[in-house]
C-alpha positions as CSV (number, residue, x, y, z in Angstrom):
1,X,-44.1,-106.2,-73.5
2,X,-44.3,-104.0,-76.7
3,X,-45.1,-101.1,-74.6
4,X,-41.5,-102.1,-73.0
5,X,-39.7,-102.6,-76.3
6,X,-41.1,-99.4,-77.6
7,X,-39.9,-97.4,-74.4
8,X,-36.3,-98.6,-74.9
9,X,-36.5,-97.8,-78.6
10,X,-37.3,-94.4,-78.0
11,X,-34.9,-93.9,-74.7
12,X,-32.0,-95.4,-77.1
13,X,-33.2,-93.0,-79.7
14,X,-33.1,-90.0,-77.6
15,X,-29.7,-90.4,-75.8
16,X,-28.2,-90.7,-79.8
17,X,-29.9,-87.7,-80.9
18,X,-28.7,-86.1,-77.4
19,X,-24.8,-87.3,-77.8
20,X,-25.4,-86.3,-81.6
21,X,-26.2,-82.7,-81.0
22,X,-23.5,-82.6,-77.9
23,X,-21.1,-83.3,-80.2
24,X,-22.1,-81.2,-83.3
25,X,-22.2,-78.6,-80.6
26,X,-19.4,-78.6,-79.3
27,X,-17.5,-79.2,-82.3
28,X,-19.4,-76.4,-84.4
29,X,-18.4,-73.7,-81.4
30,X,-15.3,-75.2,-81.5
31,X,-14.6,-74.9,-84.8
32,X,-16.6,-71.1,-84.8
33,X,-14.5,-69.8,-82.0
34,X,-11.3,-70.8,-83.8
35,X,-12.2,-69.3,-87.0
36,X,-12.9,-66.3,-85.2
37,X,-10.0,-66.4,-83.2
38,X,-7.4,-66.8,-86.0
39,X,-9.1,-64.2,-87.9
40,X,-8.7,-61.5,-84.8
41,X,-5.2,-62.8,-84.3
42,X,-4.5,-62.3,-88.4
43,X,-6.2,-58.9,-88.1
44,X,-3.8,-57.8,-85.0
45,X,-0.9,-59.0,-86.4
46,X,-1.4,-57.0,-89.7
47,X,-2.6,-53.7,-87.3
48,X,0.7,-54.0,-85.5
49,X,3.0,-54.5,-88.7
50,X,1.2,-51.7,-89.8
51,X,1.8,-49.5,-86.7
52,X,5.6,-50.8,-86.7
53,X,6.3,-50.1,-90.3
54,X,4.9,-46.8,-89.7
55,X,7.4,-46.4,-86.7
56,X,9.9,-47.3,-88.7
57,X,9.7,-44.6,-91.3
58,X,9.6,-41.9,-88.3
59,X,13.0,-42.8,-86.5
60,X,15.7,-40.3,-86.5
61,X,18.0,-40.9,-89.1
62,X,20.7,-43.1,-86.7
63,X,18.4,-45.6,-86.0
64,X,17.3,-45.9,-89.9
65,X,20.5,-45.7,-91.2
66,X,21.4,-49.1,-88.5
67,X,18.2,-50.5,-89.1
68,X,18.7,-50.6,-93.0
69,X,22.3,-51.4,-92.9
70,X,21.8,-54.8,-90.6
71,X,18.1,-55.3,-90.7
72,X,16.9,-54.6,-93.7
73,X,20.0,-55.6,-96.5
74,X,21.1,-58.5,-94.4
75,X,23.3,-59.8,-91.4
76,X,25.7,-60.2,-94.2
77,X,26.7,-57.0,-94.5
78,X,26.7,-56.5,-90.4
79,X,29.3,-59.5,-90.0
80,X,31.9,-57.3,-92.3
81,X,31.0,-54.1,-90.7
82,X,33.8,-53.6,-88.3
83,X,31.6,-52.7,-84.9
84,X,34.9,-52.1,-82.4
85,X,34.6,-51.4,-78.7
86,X,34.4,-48.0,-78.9
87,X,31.2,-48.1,-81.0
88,X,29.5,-50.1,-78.0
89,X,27.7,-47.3,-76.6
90,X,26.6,-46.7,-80.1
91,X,25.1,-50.3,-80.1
92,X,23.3,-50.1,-77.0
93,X,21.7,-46.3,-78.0
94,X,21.1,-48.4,-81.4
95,X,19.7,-51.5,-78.9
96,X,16.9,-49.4,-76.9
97,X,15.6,-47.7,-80.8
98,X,15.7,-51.5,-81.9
99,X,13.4,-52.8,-79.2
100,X,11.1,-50.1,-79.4
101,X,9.8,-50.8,-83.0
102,X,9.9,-54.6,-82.4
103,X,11.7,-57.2,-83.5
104,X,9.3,-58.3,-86.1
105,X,10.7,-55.6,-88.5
106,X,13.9,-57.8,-89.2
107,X,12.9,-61.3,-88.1
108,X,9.2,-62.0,-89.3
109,X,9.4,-64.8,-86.6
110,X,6.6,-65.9,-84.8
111,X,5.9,-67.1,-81.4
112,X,5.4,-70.9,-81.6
113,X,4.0,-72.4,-78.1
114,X,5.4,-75.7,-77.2
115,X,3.4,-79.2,-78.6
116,X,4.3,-80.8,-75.1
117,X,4.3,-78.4,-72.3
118,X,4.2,-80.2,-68.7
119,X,2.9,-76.8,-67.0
120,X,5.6,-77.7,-64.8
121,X,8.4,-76.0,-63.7
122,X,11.9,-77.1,-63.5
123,X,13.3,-77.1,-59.9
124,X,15.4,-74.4,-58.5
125,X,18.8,-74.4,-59.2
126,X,18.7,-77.0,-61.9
127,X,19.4,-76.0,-65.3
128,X,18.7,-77.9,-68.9
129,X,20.8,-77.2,-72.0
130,X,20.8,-77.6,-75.3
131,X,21.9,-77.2,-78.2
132,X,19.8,-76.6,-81.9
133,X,21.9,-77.4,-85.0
134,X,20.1,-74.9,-87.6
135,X,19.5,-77.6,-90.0
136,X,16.8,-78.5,-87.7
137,X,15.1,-75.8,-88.7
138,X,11.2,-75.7,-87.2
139,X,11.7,-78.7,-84.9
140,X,11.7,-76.4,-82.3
141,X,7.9,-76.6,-82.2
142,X,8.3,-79.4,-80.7
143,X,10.2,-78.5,-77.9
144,X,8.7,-78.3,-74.2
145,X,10.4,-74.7,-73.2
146,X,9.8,-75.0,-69.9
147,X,12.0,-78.0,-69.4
148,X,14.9,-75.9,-70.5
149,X,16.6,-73.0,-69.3
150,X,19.3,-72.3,-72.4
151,X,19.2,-72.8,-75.8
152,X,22.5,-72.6,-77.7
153,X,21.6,-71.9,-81.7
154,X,23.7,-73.8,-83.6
155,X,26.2,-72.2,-85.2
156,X,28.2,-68.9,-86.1
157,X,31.1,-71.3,-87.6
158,X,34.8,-69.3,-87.7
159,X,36.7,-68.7,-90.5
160,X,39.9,-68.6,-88.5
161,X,41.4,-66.4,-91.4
162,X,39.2,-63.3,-90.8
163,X,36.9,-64.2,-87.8
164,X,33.8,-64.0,-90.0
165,X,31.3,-66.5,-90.5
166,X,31.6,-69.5,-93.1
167,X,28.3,-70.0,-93.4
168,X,25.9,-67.4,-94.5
169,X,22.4,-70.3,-94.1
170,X,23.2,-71.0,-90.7
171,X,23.8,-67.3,-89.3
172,X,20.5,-66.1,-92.1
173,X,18.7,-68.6,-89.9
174,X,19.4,-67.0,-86.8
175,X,18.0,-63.4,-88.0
176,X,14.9,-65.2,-89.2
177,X,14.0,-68.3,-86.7
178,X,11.0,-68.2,-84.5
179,X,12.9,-70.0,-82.0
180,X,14.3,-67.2,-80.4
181,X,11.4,-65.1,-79.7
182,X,9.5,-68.5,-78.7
183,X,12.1,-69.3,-76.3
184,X,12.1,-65.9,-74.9
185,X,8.6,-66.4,-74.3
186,X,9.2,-69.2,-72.1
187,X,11.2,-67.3,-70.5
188,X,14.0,-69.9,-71.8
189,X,17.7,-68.0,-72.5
190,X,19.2,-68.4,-76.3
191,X,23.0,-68.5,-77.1
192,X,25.0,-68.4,-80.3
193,X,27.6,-70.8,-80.2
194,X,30.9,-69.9,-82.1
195,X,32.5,-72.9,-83.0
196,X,35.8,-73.7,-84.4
197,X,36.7,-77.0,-85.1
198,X,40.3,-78.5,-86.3
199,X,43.3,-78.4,-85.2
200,X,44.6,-76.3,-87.7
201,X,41.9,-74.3,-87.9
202,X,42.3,-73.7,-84.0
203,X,46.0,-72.8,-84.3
204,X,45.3,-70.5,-87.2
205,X,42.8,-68.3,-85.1
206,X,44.2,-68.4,-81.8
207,X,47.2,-67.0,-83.3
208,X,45.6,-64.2,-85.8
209,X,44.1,-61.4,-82.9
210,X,42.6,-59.2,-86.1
211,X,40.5,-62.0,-87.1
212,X,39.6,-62.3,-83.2
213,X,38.7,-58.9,-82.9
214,X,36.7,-58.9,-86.3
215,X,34.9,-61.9,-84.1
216,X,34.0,-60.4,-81.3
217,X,32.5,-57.5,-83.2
218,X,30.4,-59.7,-85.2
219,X,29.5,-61.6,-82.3
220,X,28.4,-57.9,-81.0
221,X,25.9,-57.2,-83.6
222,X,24.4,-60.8,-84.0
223,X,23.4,-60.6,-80.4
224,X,22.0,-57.3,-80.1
225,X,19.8,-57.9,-83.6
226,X,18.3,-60.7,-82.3
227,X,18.2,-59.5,-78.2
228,X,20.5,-62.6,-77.8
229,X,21.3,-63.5,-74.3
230,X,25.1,-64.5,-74.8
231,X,27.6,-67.1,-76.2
232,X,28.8,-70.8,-76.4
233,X,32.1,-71.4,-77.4
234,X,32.6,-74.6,-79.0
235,X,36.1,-75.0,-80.1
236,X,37.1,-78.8,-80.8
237,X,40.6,-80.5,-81.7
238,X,42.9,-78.2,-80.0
239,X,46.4,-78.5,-80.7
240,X,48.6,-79.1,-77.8
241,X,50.6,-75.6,-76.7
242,X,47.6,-73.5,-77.7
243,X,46.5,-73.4,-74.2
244,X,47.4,-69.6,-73.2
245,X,46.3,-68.4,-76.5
246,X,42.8,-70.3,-76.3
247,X,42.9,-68.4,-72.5
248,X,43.4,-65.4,-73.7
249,X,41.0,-65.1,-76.0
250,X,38.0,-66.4,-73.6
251,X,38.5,-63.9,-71.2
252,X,39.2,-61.3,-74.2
253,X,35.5,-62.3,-75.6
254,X,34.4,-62.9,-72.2
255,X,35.4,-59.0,-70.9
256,X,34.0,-57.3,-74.1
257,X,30.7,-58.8,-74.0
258,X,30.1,-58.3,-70.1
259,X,31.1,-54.6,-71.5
260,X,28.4,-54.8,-73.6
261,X,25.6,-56.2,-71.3
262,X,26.6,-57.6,-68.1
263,X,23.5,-60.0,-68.0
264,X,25.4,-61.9,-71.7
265,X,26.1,-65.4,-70.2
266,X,29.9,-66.8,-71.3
267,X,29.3,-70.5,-71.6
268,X,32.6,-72.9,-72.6
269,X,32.2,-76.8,-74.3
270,X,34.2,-79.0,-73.0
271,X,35.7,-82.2,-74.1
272,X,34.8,-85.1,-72.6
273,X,38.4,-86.0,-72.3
274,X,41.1,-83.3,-72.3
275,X,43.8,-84.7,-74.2
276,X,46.4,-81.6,-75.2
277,X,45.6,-80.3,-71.8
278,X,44.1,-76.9,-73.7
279,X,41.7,-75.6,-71.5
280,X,43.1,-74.0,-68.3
281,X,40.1,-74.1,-65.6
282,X,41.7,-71.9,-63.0
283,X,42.3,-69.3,-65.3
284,X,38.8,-69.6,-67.1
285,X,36.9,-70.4,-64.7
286,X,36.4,-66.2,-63.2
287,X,35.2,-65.5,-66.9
288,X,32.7,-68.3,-67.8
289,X,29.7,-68.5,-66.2
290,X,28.9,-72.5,-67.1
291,X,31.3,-75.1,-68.5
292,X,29.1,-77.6,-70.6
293,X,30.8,-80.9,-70.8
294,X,30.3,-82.7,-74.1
295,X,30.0,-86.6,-72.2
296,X,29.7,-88.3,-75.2
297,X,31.9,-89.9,-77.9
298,X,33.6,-92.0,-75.8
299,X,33.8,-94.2,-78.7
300,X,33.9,-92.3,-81.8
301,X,34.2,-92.5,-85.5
302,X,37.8,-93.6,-84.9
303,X,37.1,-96.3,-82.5
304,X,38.3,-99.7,-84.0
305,X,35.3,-101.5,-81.9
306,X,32.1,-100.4,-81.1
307,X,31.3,-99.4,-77.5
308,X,29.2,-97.3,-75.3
309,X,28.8,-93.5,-76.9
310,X,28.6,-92.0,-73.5
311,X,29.4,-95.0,-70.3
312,X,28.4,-94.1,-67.1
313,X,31.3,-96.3,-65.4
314,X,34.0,-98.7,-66.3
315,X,33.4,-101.3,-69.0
316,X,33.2,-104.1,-66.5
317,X,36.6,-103.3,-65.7
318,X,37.9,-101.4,-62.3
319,X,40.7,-99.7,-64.1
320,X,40.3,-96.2,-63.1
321,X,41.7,-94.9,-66.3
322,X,39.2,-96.5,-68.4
323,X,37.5,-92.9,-69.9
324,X,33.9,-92.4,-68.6
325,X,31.3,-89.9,-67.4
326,X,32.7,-90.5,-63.8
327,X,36.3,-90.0,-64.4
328,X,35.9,-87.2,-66.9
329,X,34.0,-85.6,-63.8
330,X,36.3,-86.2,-61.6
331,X,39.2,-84.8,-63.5
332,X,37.7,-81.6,-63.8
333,X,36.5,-81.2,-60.4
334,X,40.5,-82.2,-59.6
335,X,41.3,-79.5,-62.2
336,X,39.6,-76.6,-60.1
337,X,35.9,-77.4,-61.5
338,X,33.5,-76.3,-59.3
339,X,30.4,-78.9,-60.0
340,X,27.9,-75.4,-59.6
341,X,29.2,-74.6,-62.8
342,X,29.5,-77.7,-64.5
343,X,26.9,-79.0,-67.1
344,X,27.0,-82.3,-68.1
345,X,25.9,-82.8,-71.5
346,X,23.9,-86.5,-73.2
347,X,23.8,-87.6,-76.7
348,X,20.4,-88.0,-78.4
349,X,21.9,-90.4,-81.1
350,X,24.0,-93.7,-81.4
351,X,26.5,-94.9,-83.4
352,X,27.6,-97.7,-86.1
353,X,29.8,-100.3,-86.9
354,X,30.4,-102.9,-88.9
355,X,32.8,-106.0,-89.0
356,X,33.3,-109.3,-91.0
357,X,32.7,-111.7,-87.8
358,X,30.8,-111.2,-84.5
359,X,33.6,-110.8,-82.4
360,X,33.4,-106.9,-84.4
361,X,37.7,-106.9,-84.1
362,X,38.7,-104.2,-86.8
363,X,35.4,-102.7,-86.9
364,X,34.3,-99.8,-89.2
365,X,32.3,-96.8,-87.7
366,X,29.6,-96.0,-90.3
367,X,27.0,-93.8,-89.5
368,X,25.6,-92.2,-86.7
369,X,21.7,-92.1,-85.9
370,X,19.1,-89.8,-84.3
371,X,17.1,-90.9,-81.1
372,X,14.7,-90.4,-83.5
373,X,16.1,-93.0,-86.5
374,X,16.7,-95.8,-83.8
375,X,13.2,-95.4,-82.3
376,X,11.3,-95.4,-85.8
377,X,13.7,-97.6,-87.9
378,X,15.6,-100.3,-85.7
379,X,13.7,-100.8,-82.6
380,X,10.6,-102.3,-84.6
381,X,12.8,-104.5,-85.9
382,X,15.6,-105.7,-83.2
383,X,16.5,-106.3,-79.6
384,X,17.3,-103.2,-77.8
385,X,19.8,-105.2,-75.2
386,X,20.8,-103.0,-72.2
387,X,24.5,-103.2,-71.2
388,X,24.9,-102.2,-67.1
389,X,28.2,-101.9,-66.7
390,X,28.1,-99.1,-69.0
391,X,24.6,-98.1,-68.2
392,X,23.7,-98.1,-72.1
393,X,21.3,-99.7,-74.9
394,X,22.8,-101.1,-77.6
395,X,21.6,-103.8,-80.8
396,X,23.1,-105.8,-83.4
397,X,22.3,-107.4,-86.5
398,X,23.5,-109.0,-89.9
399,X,23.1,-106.8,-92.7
400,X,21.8,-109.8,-95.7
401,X,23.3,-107.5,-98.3
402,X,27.2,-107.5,-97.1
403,X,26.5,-110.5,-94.9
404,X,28.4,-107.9,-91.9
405,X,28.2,-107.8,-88.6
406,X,26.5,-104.2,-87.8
407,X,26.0,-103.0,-83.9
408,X,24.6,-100.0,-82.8
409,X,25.1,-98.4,-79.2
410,X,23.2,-95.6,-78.0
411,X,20.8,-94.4,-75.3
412,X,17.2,-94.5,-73.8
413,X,15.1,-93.2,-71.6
414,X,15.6,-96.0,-69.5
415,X,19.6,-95.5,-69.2
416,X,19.5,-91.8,-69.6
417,X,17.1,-92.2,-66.5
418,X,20.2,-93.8,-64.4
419,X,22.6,-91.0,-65.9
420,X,20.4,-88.2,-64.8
421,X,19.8,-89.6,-61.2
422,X,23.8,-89.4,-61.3
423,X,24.0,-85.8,-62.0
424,X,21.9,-85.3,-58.6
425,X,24.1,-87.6,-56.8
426,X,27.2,-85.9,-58.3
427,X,25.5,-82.5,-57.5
428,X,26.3,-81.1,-60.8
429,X,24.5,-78.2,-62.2
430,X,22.1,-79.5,-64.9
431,X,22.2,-81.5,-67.8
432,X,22.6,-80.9,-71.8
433,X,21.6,-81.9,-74.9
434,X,23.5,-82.8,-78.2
435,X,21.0,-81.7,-80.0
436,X,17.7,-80.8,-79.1
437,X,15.3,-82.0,-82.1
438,X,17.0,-85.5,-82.8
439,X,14.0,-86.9,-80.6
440,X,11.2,-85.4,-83.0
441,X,8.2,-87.2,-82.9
442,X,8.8,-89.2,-80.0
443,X,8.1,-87.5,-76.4
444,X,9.5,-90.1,-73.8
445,X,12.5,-87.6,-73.6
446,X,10.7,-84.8,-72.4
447,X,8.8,-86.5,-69.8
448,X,11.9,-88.0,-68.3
449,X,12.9,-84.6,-67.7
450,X,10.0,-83.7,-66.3
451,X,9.9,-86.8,-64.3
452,X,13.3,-85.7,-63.2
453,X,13.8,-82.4,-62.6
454,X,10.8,-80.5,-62.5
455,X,8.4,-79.5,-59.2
456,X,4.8,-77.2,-59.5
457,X,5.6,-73.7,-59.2
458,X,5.0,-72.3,-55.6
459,X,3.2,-69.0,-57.4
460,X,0.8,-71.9,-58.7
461,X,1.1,-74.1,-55.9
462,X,0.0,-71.5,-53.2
463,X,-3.2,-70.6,-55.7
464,X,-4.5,-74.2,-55.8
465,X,-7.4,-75.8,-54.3
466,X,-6.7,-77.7,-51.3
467,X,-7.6,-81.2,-52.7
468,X,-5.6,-80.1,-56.0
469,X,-2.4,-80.0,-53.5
470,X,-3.3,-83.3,-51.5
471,X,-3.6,-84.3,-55.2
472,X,-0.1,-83.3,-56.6
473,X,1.5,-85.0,-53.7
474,X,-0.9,-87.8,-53.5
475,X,-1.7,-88.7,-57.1
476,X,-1.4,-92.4,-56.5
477,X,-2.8,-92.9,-53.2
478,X,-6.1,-90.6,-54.6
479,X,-5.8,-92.7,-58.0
480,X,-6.1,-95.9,-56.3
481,X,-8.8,-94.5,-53.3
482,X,-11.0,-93.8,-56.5
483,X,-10.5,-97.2,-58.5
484,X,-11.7,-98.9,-55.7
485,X,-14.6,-97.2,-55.0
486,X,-15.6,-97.5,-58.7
487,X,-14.7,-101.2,-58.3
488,X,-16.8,-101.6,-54.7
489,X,-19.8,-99.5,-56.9
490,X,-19.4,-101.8,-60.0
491,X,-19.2,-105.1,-57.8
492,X,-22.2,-103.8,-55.7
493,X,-24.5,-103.5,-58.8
494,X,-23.4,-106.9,-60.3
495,X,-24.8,-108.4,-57.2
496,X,-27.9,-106.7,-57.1
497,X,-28.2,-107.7,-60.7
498,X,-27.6,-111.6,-59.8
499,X,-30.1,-111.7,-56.3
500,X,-33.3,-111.2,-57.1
501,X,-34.1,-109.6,-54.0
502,X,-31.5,-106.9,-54.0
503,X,-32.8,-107.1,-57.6
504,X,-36.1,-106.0,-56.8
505,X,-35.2,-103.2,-54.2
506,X,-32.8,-101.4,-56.7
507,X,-35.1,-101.5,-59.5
508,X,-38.1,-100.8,-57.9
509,X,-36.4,-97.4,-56.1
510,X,-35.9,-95.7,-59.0
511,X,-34.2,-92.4,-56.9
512,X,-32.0,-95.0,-55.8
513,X,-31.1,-96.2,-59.1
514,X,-30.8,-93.0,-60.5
515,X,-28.7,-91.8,-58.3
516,X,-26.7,-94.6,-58.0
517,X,-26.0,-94.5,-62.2
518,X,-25.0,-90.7,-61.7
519,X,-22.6,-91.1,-59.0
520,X,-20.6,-94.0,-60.7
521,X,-20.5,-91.9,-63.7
522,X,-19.2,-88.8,-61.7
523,X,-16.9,-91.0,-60.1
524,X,-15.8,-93.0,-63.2
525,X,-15.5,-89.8,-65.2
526,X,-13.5,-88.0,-62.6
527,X,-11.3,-90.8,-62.2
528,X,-10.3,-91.0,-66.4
529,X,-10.4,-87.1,-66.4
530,X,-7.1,-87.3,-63.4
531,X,-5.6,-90.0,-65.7
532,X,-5.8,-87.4,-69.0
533,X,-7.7,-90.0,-70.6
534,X,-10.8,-87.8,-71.4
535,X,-11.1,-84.2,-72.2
536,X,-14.1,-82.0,-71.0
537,X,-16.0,-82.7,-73.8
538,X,-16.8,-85.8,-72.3
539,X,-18.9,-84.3,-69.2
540,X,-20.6,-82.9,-71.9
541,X,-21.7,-85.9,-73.6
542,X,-22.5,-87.4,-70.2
543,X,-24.7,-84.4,-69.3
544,X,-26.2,-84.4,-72.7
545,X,-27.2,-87.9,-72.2
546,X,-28.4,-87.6,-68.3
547,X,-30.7,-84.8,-69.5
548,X,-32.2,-87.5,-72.4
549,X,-32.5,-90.4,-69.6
550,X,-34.3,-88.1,-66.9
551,X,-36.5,-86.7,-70.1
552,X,-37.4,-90.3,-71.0
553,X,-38.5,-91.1,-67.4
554,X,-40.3,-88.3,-66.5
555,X,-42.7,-88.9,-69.8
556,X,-42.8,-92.7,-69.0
557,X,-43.8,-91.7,-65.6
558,X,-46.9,-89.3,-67.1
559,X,-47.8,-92.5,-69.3
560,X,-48.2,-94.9,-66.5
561,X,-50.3,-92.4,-64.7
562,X,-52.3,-91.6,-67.6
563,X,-52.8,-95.1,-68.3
564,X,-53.8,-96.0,-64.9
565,X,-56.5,-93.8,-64.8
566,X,-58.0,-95.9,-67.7
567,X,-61.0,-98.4,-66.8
């Protein structure tokens, strides 16, 4: 019996210090190989700023003489520069010089991979836009790139008196961001929106064609500084009889910039609801290459009752003129919309009010709030109540410090789930994003998408193991195969445990034993490994502790004999 005890003292023993070292292993090599890594990467980076400074200094005197002007004393002084069409060939003998000595000279950006990349692919012909406000400055780390197919950066804001910019932070952002050349990297397209927003603003450009031109030659030089890949025109609160001159100027912008590059993509916001009728889709529709409609603020800051930010159908009504995804849909497509180029864009927030009784009659909008807010703030705290005749979440509460009434509507994976399965039904051409970022931190978002619109690349597809295909398209009837043989295994040894005779023949076979511990372990293992549940370090720990368990035996084994050779 103490011989017994001792030999499961020392077997515990060993399989510690086995795991132990695994681990310290593992992670020291880790840790080693990173450290190395990093440093090699630091080293290259500074060899190749090296080499491109060195380029620099070498360029005819053109290229420096652009180079200094816009990328070395600031985009600033590239907005006022008046650019003009016929200095486009210039640009484009200035573009090939630019590329050559790397954009690192002027943006000091780095590539940043993605923190939640699927390895997936979205399907053919599906597109996913979105947009990136620049105040959300590196939350585009978090961003799976290969769930999206544009990025509009967020924004070169008018000033309709000149056509320049009136913020130099957001368009000193877009020289410096990573985002672009991490995007790129995904092989994911960036925009720069142009927005204009106001109805006197609106009336005050449309009508001044100097600060239009001084526009589009800004415009010009943004793009080709940062290898942009085209616009987003974002002009909100049109007056009514500005629609020929809003016309007008989209194909203007539309013809230069094709000029320019013919690969730039023309991209046009749309209201959810066009009330001064400004936007004339037969005329626009030659020029643009997508129309991105903005289905959301349904009920807005002046709404006088809270509501759905972006219904899917009637309020529990069947009035047709109740304004909704559908019937904003279905006015376009009745206003010469094609649905191949139509984009129809989500909101990633929700909206406030508040009102003196529960009824919420003469509400006050308040605030609005990111995906992210409602997530980390309010849904620990409240009932997220689903509404389905708008297909929308909403909740409500009574704020102890005003004693009002305060409801919140917004949406969820769950109801963005229904709305996306609408855009397939409705045939549209992808789906966008108002904003990309306001869902930082939480990834249920992403994997909708994915859940959505993705499918394995055929490249990767066609390079797969056998089983890993039956696998992709199988995954649950492989998943559940595997859990009952690990169930059938584990009820097996529980019986042999409780009869005394199956007892005896498992534990006196110890091949059988053995092998019958490694292949539920395999199996097991396998079976969490599928589920992502365990990384590969965890083989390792099982093979470290194998090795100290057949170790263990095979000296036991050496005792007995020994020991029966005794008198």
């Amino acid at each position: 019996m103490k011989h017994n005890v001792r030999h499961i003292i020392y077997l515990i023993s060993l399989i510690a210090m086995t795991v132990l070292f695994a681990a310290c292993s593992s992670s020291d090599d880790e840790d080693t190989k990173q450290q190395q890594q990093e440093q090699g990467q630091q080293q290259e980076q500074d060899g190749e700023l090296s080499k491109l400074n060195e380029k620099y200094e070498s360029q005819p005197t053109f290229v420096q003489r652009f180079l200094k002007r816009y990328g070395r004393k600031g985009i600033k002084e590239a907005q006022n520069a008046t650019v003009g069409t016929k200095n486009i060939n210039k640009l484009r003998k200035f573009n090939r010089y630019y590329d050559r000595i790397g954009r690192q000279l002027d943006t000091g950006g780095e590539i940043v991979d993605s923190k939640y990349n699927s390895g997936k692919v979205l399907r053919e012909g599906m597109e996913v836009f979105g947009w990136h406000p620049h105040y959300m400055g590196s939350a585009y780390e978090s961003y799976d790139f290969n769930l999206l197919t544009t990025i509009a950066y967020f924004s070169y804001d008018v000033n309709p008196e000149t056509g320049g910019y009136r913020s130099d932070y957001s368009i000193n952002d877009w020289k410096t961001t990573g985002l672009i050349d991490s995007a790129h990297a995904k092989g994911c397209d960036v925009l720069l929106t142009i927005t204009n927003h106001g109805r006197n603003y609106n009336q005050t450009f449309l009508n001044n064609l100097t600060a239009q031109q001084n526009l589009i030659d800004s415009v010009i030089t943004l793009l080709e500084l940062r290898n942009g890949d085209g616009i987003n025109i974002d002009f909100e609160s049109l007056p009514e009889g500005i629609t020929d001159q809003m016309t007008a100027f989209v194909q203007t912008i539309a013809a230069v910039l094709k000029q320019v590059n013919p690969k730039y993509q023309i991209t046009l916001a749309l209201p959810a609801v066009d009330h001064t009728d400004a936007f004339d889709i037969d005329e626009l529709s030659p020029v643009v290459d997508r129309f991105v409609i903005m289905g959301y603020d349904y009920h807005s800051g002046s709404s006088k009752r809270p509501g759905p930010v972006a219904p899917l159908h009637p309020e529990g009504k069947e009035d047709e003129s109740t304004f909704n995804l559908q019937k904003s849909v279905n006015d376009y497509i009745a206003a010469g919309l094609p649905q191949s180029k139509m984009i129809m864009a989500f909101p990633y927030y929700g909206r406030v009010w508040e009102a003196s009784n529960d009824s919420f009659s003469n509400a006050q909008f308040t605030q609005a709030l990111t995906y992210r807010a409602i997530r980390s703030d309010y849904e620990p705290l409240y009932e997220m109540q689903y509404d389905s005749n708008s297909t929308s979440y909403f909740f409500q509460y009574v704020d102890t410090t005003t004693n009002n009434y305060v409801q919140c509507w917004f949406d969820n994976e769950i109801s963005l789930g229904k709305k996306y399965d609408w855009v397939d039904d409705q045939k549209l051409r992808g789906i966008g994003i108002w904003a990309l970022g306001y869902d930082n931190g939480y990834t249920e978002l992403w994997s909708l998408i994915d859940q959505k619109f993705t499918e394995v690349p055929e490249e990767v597809a066609s390079n797969e193991w056998a089983f890993t295909k039956f696998l992709a398209k199988n995954g649950l009837f492989v998943t559940g195969g595997i859990v009952f043989i690990i169930l059938f295994m584990f009820a097996g040894l529980a019986a042999g445990l409780i009869r005394q005779q199956a007892s005896h023949e498992l534990f006196t076979k110890r091949w059988f034993l053995h092998g019958f511990i490694f292949v539920f372990t395999v199996i097991f293992l396998f079976w969490l490994n599928i589920m992502g549940w365990v990384s590969l370090r965890a083989w390792f720990f099982f093979g470290g502790i194998w090795l100290g368990y057949l170790i263990i035996n095979y000296m036991d084994k050496l005792k007995i004999s020994t020991y029966s050779d005794l008198p």
